[in-house]
LOVO-33838 format. One record per residue (C-alpha): x, y, z; residue in one letter. Coordinates in pm, whole numbers, plus 50000, padded with zeros to 5 digits. Layout:
BEGIN
XYZA
...
END
This chain:
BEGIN
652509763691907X
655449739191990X
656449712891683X
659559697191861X
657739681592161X
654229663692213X
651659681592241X
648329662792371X
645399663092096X
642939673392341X
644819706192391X
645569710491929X
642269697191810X
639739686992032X
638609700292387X
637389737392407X
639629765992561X
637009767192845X
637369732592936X
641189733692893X
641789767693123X
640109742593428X
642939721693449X
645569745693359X
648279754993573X
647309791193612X
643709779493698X
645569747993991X
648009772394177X
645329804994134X
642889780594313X
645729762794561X
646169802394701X
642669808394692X
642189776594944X
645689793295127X
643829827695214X
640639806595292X
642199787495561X
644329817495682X
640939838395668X
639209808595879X
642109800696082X
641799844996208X
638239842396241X
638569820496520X
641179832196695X
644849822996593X
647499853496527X
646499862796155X
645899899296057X
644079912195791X
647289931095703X
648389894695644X
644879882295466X
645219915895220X
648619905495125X
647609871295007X
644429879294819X
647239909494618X
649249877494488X
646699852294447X
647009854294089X
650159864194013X
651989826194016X
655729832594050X
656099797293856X
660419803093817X
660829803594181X
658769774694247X
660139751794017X
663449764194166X
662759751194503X
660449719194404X
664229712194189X
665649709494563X
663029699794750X
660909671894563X
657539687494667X
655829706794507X
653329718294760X
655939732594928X
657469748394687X
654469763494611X
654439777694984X
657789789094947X
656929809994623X
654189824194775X
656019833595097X
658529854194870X
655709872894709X
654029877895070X
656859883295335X
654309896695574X
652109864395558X
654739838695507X
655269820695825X
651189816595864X
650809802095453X
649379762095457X
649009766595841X
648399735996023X
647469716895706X
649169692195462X
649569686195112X
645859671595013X
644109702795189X
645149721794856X
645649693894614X
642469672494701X
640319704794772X
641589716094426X
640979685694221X
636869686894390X
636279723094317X
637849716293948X
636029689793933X
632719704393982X
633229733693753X
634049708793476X
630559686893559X
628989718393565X
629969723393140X
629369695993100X
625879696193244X
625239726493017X
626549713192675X
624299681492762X
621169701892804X
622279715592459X
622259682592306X
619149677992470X
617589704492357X
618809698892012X
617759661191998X
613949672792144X
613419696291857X
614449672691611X
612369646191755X
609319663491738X
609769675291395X
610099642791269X
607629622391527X
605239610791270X
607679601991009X
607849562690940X
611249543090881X
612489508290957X
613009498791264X
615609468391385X
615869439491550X
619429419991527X
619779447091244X
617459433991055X
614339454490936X
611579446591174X
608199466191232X
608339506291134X
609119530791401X
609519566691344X
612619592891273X
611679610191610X
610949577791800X
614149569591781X
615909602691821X
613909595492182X
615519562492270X
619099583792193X
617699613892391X
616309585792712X
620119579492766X
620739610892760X
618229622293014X
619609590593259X
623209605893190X
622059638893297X
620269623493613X
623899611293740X
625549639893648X
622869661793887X
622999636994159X
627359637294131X
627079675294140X
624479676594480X
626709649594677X
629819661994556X
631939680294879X
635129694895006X
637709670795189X
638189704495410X
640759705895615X
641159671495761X
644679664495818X
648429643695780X
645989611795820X
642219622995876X
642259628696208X
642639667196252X
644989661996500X
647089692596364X
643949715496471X
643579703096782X
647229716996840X
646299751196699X
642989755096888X
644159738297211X
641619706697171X
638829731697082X
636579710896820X
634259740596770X
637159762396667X
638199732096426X
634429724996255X
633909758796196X
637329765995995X
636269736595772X
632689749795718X
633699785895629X
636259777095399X
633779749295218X
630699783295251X
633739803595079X
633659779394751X
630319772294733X
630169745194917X
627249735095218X
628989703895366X
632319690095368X
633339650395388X
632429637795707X
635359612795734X
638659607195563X
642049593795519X
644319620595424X
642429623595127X
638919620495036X
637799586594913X
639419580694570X
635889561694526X
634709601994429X
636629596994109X
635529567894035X
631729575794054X
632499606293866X
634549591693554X
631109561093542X
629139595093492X
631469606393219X
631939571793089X
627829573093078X
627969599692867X
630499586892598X
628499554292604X
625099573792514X
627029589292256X
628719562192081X
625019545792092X
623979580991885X
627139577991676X
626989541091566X
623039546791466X
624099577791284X
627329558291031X
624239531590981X
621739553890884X
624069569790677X
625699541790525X
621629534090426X
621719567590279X
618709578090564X
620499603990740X
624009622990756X
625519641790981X
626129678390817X
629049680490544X
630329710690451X
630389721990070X
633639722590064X
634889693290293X
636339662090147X
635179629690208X
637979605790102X
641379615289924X
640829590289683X
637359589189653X
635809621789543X
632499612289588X
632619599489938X
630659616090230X
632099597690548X
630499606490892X
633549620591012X
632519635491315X
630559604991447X
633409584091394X
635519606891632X
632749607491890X
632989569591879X
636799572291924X
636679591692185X
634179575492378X
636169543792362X
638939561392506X
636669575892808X
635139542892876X
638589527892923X
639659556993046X
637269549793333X
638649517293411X
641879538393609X
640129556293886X
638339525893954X
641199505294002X
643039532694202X
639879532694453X
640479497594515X
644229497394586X
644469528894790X
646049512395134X
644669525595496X
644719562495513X
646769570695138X
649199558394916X
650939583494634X
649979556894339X
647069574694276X
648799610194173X
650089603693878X
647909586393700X
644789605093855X
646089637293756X
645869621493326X
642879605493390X
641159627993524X
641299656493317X
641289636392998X
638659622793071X
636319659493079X
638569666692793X
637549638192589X
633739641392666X
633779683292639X
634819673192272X
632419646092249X
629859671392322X
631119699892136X
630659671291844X
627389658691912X
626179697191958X
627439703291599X
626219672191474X
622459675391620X
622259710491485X
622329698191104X
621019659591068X
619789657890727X
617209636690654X
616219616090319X
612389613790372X
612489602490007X
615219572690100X
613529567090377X
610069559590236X
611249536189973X
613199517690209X
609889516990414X
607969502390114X
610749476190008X
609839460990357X
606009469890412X
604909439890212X
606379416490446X
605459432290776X
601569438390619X
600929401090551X
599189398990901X
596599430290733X
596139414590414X
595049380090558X
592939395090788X
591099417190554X
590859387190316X
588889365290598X
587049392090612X
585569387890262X
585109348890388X
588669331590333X
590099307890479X
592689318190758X
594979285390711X
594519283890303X
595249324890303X
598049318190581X
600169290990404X
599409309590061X
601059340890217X
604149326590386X
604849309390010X
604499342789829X
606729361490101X
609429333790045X
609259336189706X
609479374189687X
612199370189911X
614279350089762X
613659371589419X
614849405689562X
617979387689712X
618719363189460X
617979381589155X
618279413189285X
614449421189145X
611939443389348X
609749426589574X
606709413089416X
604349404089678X
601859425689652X
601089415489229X
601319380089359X
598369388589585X
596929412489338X
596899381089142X
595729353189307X
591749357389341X
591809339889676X
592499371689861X
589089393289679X
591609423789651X
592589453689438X
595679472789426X
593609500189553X
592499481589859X
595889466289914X
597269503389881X
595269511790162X
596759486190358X
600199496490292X
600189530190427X
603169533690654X
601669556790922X
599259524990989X
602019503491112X
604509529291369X
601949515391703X
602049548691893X
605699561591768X
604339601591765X
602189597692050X
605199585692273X
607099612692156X
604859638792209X
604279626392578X
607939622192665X
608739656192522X
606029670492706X
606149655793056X
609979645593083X
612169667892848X
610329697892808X
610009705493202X
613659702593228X
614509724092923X
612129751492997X
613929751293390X
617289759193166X
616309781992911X
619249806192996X
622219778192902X
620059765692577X
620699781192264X
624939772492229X
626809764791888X
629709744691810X
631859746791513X
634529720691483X
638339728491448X
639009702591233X
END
């Protein structure tokens, strides 16, 4: 590794070597030549003076990137498409003259940055159905376990540990919706021209638009590809990047969403994320357990949701048929951005494989509160035996005040319950009133809704992915 010059974060601490080899040079100009023997393949196919002789030549050097002599020539030429031609020429004498024929610049660079760009969606559509996965099994475990729920963050009625690992996995399941529908729409520019009008074909095949449509749909076939773009500028719509940094920035969003709930619940000493024995928390505080890696995910998603911010604007300021604004800052904010949520992943995947869980905590935190949110129980129960609903009513709201202001003013437990116990209006026992305060009475349909959005919504998808589940991450740092 390098110590005198920068060297990005992504590349030292965060984003995975998979992720990083798909914007890498070798994996750019391997897939630039690839696109080169496509077109010259295409360009034979239907007619034009290639040979196979010519074709074989090309597909011996596709990976073998002779980087010294194109930097030499991109020195003297300022282009680095070219140069790229030129290098390859010198490795393929026999081919040279017919390399990039009648295309320009974006047919490699454009087509490049869409095929990268799917393989990237496509980890990160698996390491999503990881953290799906992950979240699912969690949430069922702990469907029928009461805690506090918030409103405002303030305790309101009880919910449950896996209802709410449902509300982080609902955002996830939207995310993964875009991501699917980016993936099925997503398609080649092709081979479309100086400006989007082909008219460099129509020199080659003598006006022949047949010859033309069927170069462009076997070179999209040969990456996987069923349709290209059916109009363009010289490049495809810059809008593409846009729409797929939103889906990216989705994902960070859901994710900050997780990681935020995750530093509360563990500042409330409900949940952590997993510590290792023998990680430290704080350099000055030895007994400190900080949710380090939800911090980072929320760090990095607030760099990907700004991060989104530059795509959009270079959509909106790209004039007629291209501008060369976009290139420079597309080619950062692009790839940062599927660097930035690979680690967020790779975080949240480590993360959802070892929440803890205080059920302990948890439950006395439930029962602090439960007086409060059972007043409604105990006055009905109390008509019941023949009170008055207004007398039992105004009694109530004076004894929740009261134990209110003792637990926050004198920091004493709450009393409300003896202060029922005691006053003989209400016709109760502790025993009855225990009843009452069972926490399992109060979460509505908490495990129910789990168990039916497991089963018809998450489930379904898992069990149609079985053969990406099962993936662990262990953090670098």
């Amino acid at each position: 590794m390098a110590h005198d010059r920068y060297l990005s974060p992504f590349s030292t601490r965060y984003a995975s070597d998979e992720m990083q080899f798909l914007f890498s040079e070798d994996h750019k100009f391997s897939t630039w030549r690839r696109l080169w023997i496509a077109l010259a393949r295409a360009e034979m196919h239907q007619g034009l003076p290639i040979t196979q002789e010519m074709i074989d030549e090309l597909e011996a050097h596709a990976e073998d990137i002779n980087y010294e002599d194109a930097q030499r020539r991109e020195r003297e030429v300022r282009h680095d498409v070219m140069s790229h031609v030129y290098a390859y020429g010198l490795q393929c004498p026999k081919a040279a003259g017919i390399i990039h024929l009648g295309a320009t610049s974006c047919y490699v660079g454009d087509n490049t940055d869409i095929i990268i760009m799917r393989e990237a969606l496509q980890v990160v559509r698996r390491k999503v159905l990881n953290v799906i996965a992950l979240l699912a099994d969690f949430a069922e475990k702990h469907r029928s376990l009461p805690c506090l729920a918030y409103t405002h963050l303030q305790p309101a009625q009880l919910t449950t540990v896996g209802k709410r690992a449902t509300l982080w996995l609902n955002e996830l399941m939207m995310d993964y919706e875009d991501l699917e529908h980016r993936l099925s729409t997503l398609s080649m520019l092709g081979s479309k021209g100086t400006t989007g009008t082909q008219a460099s074909f129509m020199e080659l095949f003598n006006g022949d638009s047949r010859k033309i449509l069927a170069v462009e749909q076997e070179i999209a076939e040969a990456f996987g590809f069923d349709k290209v773009i059916p109009v363009s500028g010289q490049t495809y719509s810059r809008k593409v990047d846009a729409q797929v940094a939103n889906v990216l920035s989705g994902i960070a969003q859901t994710a900050s969403k997780f990681a935020y709930d995750m530093r509360l619940l563990a500042s409330f000493k409900e949940m952590e994320e997993p510590f290792e024995k023998h990680q430290i928390g704080s350099s000055a505080m030895p007994y400190k357990r900080n949710p380090m890696r939800c911090e980072r995910i929320d760090a990095l998603a607030r760099y990907v949701m700004a991060d989104a911010l530059n795509p959009a604007w270079t959509a909106s300021t790209q004039f007629f048929e291209r501008t060369l604004d976009d290139s420079a800052n597309k080619r950062i904010a692009m790839s940062e951005a599927f660097l930035a949520v690979d680690a967020i992943l790779n975080i949240m995947m480590n993360v959802c494989d070892g929440l803890v869980v205080y059920e302990n905590v948890i439950r006395q935190r439930v029962m602090n509160e439960l007086p409060f949110m059972a007043t409604e129980n105990i006055m009905m129960d109390a008509v019941k035996k023949g009170g008055d609903r207004q007398q039992l009513h105004e009694k109530l709201r004076d004894y929740a005040q009261a134990a209110a202001q003792r637990v926050k003013a004198e920091g004493k437990p709450n009393d409300l319950i003896e202060r029922v116990c005691d006053d003989p209006t209400f016709q109760t026992s502790r025993e009855e009133l225990a009843a009452i305060l069972t926490p399992e009475h109060y979460t509505g349909r908490s495990a129910e809704q789990v168990e039916q959005f497991l089963a018809e919504t998450v489930r379904p998808l898992l069990d149609a992915n079985r053969a990406v589940l099962g993936e662990k991450q262990a953090l670098n740092v």
